[in-house]
Backbone as a ProteinNet text record, in pm:
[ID]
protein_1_A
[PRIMARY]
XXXXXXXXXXXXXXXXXXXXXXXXXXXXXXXXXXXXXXXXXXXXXXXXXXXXXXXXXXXXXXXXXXXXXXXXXXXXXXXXXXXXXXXXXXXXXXXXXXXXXXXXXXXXXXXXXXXXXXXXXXXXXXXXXXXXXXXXXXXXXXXXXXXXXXXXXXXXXXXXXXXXXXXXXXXXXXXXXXXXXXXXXXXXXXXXX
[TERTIARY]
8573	8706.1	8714.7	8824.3	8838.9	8901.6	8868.2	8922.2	9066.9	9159.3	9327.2	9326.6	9274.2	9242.2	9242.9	9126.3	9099.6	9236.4	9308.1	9379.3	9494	9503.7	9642.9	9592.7	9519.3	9461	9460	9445.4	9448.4	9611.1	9654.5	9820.6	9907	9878.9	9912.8	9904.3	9774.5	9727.7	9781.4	9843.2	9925.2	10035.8	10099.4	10174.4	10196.4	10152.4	10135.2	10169.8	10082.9	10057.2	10224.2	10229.4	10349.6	10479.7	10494.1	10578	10575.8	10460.9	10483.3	10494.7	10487.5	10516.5	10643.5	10676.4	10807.3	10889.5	10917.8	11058.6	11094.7	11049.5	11075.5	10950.9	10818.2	10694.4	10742.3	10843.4	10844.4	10866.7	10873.2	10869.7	10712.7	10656.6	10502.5	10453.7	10326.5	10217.5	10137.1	10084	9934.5	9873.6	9719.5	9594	9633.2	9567.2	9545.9	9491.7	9380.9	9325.4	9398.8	9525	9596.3	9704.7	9718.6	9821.7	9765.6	9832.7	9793.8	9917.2	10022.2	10146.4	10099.3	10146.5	10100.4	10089.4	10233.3	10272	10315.3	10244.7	10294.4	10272.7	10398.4	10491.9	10444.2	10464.6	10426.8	10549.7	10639.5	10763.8	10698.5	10665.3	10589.5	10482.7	10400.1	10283.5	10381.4	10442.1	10504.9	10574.1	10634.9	10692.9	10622.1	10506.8	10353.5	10350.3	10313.5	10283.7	10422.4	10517	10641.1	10618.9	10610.7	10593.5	10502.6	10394	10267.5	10269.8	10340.9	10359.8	10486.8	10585.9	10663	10624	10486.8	10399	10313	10324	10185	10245.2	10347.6	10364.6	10378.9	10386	10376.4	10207.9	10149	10005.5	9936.9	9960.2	9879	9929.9	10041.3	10036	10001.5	9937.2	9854.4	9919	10076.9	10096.8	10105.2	10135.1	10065.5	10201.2	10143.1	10276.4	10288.5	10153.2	10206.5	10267.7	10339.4	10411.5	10599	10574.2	10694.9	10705.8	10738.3	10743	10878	10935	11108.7	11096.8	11000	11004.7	10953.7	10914.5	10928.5	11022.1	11132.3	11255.2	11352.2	11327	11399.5	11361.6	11446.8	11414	11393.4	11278.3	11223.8	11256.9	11316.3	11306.7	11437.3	11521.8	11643.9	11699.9	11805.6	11880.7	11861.5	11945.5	11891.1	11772.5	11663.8	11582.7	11475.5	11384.9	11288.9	11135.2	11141.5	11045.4	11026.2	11218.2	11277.8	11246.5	11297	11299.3	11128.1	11022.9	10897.8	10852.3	10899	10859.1	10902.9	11031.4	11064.8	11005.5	10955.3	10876.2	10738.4	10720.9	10579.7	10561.8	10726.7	10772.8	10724	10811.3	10771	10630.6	10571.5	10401.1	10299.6	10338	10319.8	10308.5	10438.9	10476.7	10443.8	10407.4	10369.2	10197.1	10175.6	10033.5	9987.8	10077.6	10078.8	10122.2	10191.4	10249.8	10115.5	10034.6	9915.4	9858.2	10005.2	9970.7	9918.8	9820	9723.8	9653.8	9694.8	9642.9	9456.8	9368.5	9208.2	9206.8	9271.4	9265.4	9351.1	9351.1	9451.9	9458.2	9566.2	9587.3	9615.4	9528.7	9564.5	9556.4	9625.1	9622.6	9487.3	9418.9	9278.3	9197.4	9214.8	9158.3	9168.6	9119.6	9111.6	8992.5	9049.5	8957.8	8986.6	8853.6	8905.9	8925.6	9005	9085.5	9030.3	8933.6	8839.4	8808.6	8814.8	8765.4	8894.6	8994.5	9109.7	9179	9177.2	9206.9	9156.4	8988.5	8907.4	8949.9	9015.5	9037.3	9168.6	9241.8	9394	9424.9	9361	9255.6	9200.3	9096.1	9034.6	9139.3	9238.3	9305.2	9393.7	9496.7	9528.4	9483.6	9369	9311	9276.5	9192.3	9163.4	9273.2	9376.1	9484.6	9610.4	9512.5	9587.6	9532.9	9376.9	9301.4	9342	9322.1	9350	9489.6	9608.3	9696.5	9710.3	9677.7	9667.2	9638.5	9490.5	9406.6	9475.2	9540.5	9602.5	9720.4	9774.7	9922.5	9904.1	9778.8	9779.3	9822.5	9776.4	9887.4	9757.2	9723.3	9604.4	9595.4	9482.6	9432.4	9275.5	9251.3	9106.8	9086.9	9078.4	8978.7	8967.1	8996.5	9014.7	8837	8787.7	8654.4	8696.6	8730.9	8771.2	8772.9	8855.3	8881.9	8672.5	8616.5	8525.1	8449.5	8424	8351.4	8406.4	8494.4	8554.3	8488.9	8500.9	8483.5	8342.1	8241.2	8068.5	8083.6	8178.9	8126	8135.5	8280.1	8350.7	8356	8341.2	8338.8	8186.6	8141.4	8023.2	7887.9	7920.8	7782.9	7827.4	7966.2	7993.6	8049.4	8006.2	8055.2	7946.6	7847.8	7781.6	7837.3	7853.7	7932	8096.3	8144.4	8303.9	8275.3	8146.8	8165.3	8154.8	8099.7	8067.7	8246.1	8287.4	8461.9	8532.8	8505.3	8537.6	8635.6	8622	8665.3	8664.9	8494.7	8463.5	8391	8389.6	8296.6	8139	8047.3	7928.5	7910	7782.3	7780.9	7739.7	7737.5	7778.3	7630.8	7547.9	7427.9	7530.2	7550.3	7647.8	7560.4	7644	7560.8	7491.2	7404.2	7317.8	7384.7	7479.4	7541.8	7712.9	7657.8	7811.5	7818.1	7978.1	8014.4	8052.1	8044.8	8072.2	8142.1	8295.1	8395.8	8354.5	8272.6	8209.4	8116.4	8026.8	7897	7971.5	8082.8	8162.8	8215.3	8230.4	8337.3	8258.6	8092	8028.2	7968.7	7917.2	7900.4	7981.3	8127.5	8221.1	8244.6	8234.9	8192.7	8309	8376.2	8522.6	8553	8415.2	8390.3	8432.1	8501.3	8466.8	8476.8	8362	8396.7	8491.8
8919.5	8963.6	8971.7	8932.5	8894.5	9024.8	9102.5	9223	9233.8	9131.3	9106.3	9155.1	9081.1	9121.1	9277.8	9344.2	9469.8	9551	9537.3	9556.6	9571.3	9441.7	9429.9	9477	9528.8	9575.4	9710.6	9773.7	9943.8	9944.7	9914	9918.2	9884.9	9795.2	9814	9934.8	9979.7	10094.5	10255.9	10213.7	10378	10374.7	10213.2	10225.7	10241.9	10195	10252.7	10429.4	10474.5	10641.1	10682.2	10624.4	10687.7	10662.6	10565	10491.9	10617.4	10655.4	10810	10914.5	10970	11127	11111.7	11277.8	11299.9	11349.3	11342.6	11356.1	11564.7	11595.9	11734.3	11814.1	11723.6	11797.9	11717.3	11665.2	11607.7	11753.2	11851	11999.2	12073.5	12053.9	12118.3	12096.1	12181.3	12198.2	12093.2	12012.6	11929.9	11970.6	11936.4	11984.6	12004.5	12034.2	12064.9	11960.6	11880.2	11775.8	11623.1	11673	11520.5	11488.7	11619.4	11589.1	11705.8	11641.4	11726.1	11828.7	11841.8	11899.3	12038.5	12124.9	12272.4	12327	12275	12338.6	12171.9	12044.1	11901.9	11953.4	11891.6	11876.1	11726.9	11704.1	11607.9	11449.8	11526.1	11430.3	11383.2	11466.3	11481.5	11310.8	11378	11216.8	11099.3	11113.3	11002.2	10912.2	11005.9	10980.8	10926.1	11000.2	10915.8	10744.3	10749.5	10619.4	10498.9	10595.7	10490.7	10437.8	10497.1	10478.5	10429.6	10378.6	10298.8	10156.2	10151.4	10065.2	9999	10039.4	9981.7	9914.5	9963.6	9946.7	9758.8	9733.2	9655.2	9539.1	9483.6	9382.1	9358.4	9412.4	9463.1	9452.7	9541.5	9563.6	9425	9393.1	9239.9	9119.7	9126.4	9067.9	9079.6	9151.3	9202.7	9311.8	9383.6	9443.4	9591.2	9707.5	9839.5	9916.9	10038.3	10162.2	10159.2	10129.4	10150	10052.8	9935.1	9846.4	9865.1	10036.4	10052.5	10085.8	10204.4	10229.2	10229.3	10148.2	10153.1	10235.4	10297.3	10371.4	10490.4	10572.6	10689.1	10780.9	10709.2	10842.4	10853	10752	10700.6	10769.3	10831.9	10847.8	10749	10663.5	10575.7	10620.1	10723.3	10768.8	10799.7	10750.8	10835.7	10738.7	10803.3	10802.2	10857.5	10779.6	10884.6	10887.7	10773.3	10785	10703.9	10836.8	10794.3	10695	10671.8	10574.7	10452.7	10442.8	10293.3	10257.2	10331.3	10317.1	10266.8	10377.3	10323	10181.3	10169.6	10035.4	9908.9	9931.9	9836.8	9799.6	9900.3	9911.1	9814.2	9912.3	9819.7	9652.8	9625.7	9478.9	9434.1	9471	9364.5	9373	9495.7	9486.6	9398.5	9360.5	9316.3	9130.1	9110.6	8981.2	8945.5	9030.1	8981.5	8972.5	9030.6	8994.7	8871.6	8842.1	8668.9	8587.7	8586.5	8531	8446.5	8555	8468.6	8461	8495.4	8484.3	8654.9	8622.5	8754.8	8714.5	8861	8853.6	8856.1	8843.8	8836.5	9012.1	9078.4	9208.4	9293.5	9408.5	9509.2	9637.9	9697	9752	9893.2	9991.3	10113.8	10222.8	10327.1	10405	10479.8	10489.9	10535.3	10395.4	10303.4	10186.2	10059	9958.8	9809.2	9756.1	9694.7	9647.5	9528.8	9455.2	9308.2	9323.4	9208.6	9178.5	9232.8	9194	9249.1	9360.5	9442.3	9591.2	9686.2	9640.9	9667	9687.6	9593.1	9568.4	9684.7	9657.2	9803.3	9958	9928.2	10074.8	10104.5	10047.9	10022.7	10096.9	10005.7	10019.5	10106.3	10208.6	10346.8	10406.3	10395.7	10510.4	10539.2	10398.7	10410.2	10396.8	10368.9	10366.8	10522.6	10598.7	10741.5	10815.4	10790.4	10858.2	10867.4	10731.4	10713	10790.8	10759	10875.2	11031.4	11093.9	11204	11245.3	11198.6	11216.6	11227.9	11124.4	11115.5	11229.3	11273.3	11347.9	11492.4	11511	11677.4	11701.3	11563.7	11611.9	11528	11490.5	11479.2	11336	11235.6	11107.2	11050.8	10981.6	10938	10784.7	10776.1	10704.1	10635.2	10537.5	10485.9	10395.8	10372.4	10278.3	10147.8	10025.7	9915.2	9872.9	9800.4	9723.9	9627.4	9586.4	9463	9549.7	9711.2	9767.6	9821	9875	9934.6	9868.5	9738.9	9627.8	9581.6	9550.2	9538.4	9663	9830.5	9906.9	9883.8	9867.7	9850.1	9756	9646.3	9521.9	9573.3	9607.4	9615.8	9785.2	9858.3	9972.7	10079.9	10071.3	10160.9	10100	9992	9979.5	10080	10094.4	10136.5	10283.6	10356.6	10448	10585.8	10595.6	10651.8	10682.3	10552.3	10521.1	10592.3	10622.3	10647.9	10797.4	10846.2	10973.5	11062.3	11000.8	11093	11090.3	11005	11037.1	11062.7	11123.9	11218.6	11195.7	11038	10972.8	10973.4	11015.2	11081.7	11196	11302.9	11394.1	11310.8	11454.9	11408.2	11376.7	11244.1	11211.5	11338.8	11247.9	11412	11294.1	11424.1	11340	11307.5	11174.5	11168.1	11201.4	11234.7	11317.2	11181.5	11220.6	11111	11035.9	11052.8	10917.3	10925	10862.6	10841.4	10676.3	10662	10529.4	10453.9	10351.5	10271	10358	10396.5	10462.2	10609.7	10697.1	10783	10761.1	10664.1	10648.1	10650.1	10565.2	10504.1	10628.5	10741.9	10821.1	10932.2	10926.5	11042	10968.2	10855.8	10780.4	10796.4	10818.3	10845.1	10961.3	11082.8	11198.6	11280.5	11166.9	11208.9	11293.8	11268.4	11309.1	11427.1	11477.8	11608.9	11618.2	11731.7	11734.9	11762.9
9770.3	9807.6	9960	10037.6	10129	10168.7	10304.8	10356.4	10334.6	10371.3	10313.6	10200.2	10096.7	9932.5	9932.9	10001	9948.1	9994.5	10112.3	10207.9	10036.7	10007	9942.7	9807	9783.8	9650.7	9624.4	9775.1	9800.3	9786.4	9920.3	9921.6	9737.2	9643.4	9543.1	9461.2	9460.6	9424	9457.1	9577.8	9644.9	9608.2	9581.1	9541.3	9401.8	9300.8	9208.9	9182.7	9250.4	9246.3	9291.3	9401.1	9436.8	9344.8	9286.3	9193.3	9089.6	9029.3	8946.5	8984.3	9080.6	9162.8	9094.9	9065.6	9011	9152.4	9133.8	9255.5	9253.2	9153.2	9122	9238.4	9247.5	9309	9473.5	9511.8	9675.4	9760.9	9702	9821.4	9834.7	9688.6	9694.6	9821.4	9844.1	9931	9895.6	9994.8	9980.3	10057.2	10037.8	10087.2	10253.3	10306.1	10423.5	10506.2	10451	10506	10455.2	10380.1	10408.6	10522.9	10587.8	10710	10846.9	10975.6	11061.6	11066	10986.5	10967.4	10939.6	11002.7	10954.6	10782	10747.8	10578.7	10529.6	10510.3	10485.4	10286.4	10300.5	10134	10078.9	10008.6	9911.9	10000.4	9999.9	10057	10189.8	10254.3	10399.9	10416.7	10303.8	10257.9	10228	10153.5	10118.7	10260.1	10371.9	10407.8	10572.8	10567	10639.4	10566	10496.1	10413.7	10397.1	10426.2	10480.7	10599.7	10718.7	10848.9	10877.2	10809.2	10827.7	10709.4	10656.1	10560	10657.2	10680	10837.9	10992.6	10995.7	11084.3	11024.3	10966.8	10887.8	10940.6	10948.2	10977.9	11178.5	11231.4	11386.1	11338.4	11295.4	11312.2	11316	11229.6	11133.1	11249.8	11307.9	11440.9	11583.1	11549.5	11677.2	11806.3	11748.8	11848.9	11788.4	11842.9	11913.8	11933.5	11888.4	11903.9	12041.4	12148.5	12292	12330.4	12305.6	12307.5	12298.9	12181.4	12149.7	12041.6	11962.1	11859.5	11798.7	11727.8	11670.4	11528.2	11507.1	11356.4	11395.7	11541.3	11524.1	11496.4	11533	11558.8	11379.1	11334.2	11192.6	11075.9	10994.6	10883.6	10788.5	10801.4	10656.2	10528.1	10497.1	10352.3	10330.2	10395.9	10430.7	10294	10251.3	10114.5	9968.6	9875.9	9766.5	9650.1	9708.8	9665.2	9759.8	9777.1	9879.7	9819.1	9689.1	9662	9657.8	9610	9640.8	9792.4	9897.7	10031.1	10070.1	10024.4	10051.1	9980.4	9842.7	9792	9866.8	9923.8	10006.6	10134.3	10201.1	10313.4	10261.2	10144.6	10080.3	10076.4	9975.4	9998.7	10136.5	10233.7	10318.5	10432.3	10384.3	10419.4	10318.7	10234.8	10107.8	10157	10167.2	10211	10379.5	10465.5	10592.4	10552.3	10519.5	10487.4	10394.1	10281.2	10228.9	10288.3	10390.3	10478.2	10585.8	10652.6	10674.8	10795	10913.9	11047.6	11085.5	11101.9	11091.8	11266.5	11330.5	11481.8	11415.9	11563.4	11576.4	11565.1	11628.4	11653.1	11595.2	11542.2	11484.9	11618.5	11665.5	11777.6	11704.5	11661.2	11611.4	11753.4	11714.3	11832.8	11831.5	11755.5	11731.9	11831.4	11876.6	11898.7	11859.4	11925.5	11868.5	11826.7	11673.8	11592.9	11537.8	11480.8	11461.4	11314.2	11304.1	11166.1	11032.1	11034.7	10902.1	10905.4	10990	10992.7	10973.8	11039.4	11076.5	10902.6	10862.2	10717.8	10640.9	10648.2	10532.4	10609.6	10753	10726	10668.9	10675	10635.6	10436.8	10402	10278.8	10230.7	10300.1	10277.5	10284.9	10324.9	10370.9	10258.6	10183.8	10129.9	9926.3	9951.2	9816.4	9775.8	9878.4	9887.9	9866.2	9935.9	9897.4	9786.2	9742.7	9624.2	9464	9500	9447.1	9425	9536.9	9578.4	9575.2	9530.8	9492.5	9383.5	9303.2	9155.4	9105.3	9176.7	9113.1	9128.4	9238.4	9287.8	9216.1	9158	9069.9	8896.1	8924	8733.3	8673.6	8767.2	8741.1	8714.4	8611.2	8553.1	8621.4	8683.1	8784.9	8800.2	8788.2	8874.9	8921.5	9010.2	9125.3	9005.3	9037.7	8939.5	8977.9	8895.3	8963	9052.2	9072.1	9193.8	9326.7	9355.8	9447.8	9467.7	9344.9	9367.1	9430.6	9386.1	9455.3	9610.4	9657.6	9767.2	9864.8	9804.4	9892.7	9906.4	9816.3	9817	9921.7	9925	10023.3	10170.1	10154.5	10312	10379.3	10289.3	10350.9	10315.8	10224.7	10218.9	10294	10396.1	10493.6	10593.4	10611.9	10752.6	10716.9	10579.9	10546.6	10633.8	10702.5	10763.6	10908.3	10998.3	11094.6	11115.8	10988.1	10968.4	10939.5	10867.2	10882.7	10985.8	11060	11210.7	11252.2	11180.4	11250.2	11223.3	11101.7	11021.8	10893.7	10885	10774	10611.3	10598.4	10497.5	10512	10387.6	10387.1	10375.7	10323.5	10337.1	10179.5	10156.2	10063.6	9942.8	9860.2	9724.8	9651	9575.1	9490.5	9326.1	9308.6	9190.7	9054.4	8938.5	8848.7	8773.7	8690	8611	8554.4	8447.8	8399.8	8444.4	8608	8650.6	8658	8649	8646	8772.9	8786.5	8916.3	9023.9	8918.5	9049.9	9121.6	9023.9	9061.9	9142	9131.6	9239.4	9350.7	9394.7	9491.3	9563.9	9484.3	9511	9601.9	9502.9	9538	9755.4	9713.7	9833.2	9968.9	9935.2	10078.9	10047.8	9966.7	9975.2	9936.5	9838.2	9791.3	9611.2	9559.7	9434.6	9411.8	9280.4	9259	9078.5	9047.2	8906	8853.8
[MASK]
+++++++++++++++++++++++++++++++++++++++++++++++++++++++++++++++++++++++++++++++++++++++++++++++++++++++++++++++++++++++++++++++++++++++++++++++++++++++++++++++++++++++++++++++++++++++++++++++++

């Protein structure tokens, strides 16, 4: 699987999750460690994952919020249904990435990284959180084998490297008869019983 692949394999996957959130839980509290937002609501995430899913096609061409950001000031979610609004966002992160013209470099404000790396983090971010959503509101969920395998390829060499940055916790010892997505899970330190 080609980093794009995993890229467009996670992003399906959040979307997915998000596609079931009920619209009744968009005021709840989420964790603490999914936003730097003091009190971030469920709507809050969603509405992160708009603004970076808006971003993907700027990204994937190689240019940079310090260039200019036209989606800070905007409500992405604005109307009367904010999932439609993100799926659409999704659409066309979806389609700039089949599309093909993919910069050497991805320009995140965290730094510049090349294409393939750029991609698996793109990826962690949103596969984990697609996880971890699932899992905090009950939306029955797992890690497909194609994604599990992708993350073994492209992200668990450099999953040591990413924790010092606080990307993942620390690895977890997975229990005796755990399954692929669990090993995977316990490995970036995301497991829990």
């Amino acid at each position: 699987m080609t980093p794009a692949e995993l890229f467009l394999r996670s992003d399906a996957a959040l979307r997915d999750v998000i596609d079931r959130l009920d619209s009744a839980d968009f005021s709840a509290p989420v964790p603490k460690e999914w936003s730097q937002l003091e009190s971030a609501t469920l709507l809050d995430i969603i509405g992160r994952h708009a603004y970076d899913e808006a971003w993907i096609p700027d990204v994937i061409a190689g240019r940079a919020a310090a260039d200019g950001d036209p989606f800070a000031e905007g409500d992405l979610l604005s109307g009367d249904d904010p999932i439609a609004a993100y799926d659409a966002l999704n659409d066309a992160a979806t389609a700039a990435v089949h599309k093909g013209d993919i910069a050497d470099t991805f320009r995140f404000t965290y730094g510049d990284y090349p294409a393939a790396e750029g991609f698996a983090h793109m990826a962690t971010y949103r596969a984990f959180q697609a996880w971890s959503m699932a899992k905090h509101f009950g939306i029955p969920f797992h890690l497909s084998p194609e994604l599990i395998d992708g993350f073994t390829e492209h992200v668990v060499p450099h999953a040591d490297e990413w924790r010092q940055w606080g990307v993942f916790g620390p690895a977890i010892d997975p229990p005796a008869d755990a399954d692929d997505e669990t090993r995977l899970l316990c490995t970036l330190g995301f497991w829990m019983p």
